[in-house]
Backbone as CSV, one residue per row, in Angstrom:
resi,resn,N_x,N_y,N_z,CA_x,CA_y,CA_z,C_x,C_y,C_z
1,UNK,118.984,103.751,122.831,117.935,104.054,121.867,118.030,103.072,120.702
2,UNK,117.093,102.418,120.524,116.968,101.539,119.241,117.109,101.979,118.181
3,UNK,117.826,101.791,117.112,118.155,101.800,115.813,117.683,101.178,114.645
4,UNK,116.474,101.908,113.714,116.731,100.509,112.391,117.344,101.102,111.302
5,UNK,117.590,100.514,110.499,118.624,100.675,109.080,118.316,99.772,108.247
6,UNK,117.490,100.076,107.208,117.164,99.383,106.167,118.194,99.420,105.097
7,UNK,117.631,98.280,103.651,118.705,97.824,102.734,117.988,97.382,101.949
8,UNK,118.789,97.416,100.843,118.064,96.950,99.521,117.033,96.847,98.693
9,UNK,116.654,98.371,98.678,115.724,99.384,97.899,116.340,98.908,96.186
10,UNK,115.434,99.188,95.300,116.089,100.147,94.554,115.052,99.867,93.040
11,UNK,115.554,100.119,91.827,114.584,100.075,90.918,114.680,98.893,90.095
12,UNK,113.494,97.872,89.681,112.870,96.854,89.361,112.337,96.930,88.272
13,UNK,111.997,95.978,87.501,111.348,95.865,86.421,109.809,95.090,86.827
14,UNK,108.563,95.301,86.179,107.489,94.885,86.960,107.967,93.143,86.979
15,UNK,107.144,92.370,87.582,107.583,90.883,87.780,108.356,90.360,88.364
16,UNK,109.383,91.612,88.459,111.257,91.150,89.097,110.478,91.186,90.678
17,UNK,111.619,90.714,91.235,111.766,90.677,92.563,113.066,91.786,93.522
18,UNK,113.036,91.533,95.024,113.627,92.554,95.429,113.540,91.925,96.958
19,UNK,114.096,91.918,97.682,114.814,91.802,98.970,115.085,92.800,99.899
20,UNK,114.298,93.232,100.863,114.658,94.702,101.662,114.759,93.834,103.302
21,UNK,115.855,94.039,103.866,116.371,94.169,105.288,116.620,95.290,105.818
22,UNK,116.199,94.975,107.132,116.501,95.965,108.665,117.214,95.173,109.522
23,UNK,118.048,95.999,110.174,119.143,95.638,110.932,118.796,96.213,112.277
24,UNK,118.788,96.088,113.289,118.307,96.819,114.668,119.544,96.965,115.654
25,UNK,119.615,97.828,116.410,120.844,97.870,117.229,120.728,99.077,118.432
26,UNK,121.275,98.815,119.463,121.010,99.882,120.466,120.043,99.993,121.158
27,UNK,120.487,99.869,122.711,118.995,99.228,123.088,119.054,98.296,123.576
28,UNK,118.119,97.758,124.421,117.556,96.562,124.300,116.977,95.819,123.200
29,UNK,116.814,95.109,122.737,116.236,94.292,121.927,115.870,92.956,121.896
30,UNK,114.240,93.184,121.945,113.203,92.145,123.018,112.917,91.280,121.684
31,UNK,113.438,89.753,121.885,112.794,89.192,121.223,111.261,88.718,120.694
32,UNK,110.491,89.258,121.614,109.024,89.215,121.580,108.419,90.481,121.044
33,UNK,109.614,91.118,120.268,109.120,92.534,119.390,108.320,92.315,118.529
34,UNK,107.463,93.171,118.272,106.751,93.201,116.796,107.709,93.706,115.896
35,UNK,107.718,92.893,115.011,109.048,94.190,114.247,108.149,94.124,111.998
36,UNK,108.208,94.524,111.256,107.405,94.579,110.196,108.068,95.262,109.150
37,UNK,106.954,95.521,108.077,107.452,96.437,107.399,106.299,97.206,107.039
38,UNK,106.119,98.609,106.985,105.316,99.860,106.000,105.917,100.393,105.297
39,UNK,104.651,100.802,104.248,105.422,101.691,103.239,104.035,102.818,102.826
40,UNK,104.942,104.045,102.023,104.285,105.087,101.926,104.496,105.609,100.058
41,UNK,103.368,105.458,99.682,103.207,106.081,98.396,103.394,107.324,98.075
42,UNK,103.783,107.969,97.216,103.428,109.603,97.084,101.848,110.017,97.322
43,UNK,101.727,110.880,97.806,100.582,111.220,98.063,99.067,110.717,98.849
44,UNK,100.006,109.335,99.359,99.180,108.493,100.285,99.515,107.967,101.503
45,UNK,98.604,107.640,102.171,98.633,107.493,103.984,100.036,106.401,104.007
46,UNK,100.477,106.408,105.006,101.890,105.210,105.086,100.227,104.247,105.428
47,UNK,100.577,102.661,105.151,100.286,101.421,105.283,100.945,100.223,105.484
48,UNK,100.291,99.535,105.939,101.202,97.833,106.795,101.318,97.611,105.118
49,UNK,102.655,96.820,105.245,102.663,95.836,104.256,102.639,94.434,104.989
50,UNK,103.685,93.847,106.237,103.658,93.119,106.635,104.249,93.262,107.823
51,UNK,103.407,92.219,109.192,104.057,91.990,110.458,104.435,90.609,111.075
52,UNK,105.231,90.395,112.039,105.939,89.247,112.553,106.010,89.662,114.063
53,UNK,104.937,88.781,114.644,105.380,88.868,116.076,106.177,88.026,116.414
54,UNK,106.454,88.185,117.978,107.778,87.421,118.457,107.494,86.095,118.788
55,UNK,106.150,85.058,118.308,106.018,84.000,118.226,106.082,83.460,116.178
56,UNK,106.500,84.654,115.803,106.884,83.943,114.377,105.325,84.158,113.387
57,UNK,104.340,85.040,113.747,102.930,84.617,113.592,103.332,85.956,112.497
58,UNK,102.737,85.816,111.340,103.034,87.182,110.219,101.307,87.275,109.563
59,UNK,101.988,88.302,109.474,100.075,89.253,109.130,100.637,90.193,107.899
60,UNK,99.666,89.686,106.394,100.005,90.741,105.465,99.100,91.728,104.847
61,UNK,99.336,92.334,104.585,98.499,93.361,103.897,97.728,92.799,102.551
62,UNK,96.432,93.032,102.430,95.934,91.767,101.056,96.005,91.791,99.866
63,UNK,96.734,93.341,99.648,97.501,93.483,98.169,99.162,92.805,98.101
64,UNK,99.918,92.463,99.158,100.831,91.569,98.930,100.918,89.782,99.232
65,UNK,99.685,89.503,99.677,99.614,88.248,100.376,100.098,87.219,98.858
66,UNK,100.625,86.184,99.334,101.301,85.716,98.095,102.190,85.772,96.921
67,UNK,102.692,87.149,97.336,104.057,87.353,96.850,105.151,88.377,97.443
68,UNK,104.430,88.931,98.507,105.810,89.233,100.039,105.760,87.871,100.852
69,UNK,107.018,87.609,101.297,107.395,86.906,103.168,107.913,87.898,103.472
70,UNK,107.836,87.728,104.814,108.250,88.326,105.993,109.420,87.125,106.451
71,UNK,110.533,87.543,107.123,111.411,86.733,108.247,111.846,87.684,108.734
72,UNK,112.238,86.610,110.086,113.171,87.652,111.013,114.514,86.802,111.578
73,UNK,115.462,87.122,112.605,116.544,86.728,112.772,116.356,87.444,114.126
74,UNK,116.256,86.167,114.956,116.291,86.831,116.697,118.266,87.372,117.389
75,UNK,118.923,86.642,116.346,120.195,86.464,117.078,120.550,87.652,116.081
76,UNK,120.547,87.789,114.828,121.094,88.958,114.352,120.257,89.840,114.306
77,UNK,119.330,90.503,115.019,118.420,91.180,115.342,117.930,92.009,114.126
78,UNK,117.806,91.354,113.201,117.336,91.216,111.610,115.756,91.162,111.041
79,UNK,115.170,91.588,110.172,113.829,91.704,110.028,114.075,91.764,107.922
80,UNK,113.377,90.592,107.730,113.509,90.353,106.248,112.432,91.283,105.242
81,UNK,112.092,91.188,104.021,110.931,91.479,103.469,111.325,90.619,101.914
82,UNK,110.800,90.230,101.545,110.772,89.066,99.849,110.085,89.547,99.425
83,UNK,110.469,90.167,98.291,109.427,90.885,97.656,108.661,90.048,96.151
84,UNK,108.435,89.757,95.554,108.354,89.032,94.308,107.022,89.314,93.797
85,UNK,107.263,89.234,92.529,106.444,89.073,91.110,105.409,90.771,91.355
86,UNK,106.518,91.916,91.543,106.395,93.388,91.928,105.942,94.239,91.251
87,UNK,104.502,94.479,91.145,103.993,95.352,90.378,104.184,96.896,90.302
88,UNK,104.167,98.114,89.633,104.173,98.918,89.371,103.352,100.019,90.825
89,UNK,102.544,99.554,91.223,101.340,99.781,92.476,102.162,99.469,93.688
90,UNK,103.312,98.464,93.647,104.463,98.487,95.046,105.440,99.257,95.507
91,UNK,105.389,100.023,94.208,106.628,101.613,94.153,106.363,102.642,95.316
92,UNK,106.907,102.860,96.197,106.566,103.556,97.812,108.216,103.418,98.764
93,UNK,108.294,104.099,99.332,109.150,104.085,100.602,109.032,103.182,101.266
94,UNK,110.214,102.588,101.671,109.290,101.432,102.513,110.359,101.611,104.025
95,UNK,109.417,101.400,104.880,109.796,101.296,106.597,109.729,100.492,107.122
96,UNK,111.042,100.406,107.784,111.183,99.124,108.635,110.381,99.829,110.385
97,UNK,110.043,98.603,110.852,109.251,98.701,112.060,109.260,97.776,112.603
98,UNK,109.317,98.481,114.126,109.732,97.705,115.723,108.663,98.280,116.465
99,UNK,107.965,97.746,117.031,107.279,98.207,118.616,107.630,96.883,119.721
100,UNK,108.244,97.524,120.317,108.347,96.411,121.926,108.527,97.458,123.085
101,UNK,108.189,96.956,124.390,107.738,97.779,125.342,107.033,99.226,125.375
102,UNK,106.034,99.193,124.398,105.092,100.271,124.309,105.525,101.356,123.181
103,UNK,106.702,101.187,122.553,107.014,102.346,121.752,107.540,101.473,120.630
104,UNK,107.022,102.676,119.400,107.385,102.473,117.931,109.024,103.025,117.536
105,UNK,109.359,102.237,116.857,110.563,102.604,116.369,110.568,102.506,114.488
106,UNK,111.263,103.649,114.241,111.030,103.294,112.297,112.165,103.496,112.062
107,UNK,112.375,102.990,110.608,113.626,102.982,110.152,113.758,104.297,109.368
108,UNK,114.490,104.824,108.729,114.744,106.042,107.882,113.811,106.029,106.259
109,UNK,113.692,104.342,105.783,112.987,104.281,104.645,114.162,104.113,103.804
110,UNK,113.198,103.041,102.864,114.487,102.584,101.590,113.529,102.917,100.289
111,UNK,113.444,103.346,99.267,112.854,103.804,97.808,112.645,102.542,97.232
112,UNK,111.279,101.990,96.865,111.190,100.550,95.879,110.794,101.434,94.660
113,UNK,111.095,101.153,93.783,110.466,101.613,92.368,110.103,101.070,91.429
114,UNK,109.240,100.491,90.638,108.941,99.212,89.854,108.502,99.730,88.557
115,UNK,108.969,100.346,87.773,109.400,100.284,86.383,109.620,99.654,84.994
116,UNK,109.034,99.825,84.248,109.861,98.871,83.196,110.456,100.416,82.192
């Protein structure tokens, strides 16, 4: 059974930046995964922030385009998120995400909070 485990949540000042990884394990693990990130506001639908298929091709959501990347790491079966210049409106749970061979996999969720 596939595993994700996210990292490096936590609380920000608006402008600051922030760094969240998923780690994957157990399983197979298909390099031609979709693997991404969502996140979920209080009181609102979960939404894409960003995806990376297994040709490297990333798709963002158009409230972060230009200040999230996406990377991934095929050998350490790794999935990045860069967060920068983080407004107050980015504060949400955020989920790591895998789909390969027909099924979704999520991570547990890491807390962003953007504060001053």
């Amino acid at each position: 059974q596939v595993q994700l485990v996210e990292s490096g949540g936590g609380l920000v000042q608006p402008g600051g930046s922030l760094r969240l990884s998923c780690a994957a394990s157990g399983g197979f693990l298909s390099i031609y995964a979709m693997v991404g990130w969502y996140r979920q506001a209080p009181g609102k639908q979960r939404e894409l922030v960003a995806t990376m298929t297994g040709d490297g091709t990333a798709n963002f959501a158009d409230s972060v385009k230009g200040r999230f990347t996406i990377s991934r790491d095929n050998v350490k079966n790794t999935v990045s998120l860069q967060m920068n210049s983080l407004k107050p409106e980015d504060t949400a749970v955020y989920y790591c995400y895998r789909n390969q061979r027909g099924h979704d996999y999520w991570g547990q969720g890491t807390q962003v909070t953007v504060s001053s």
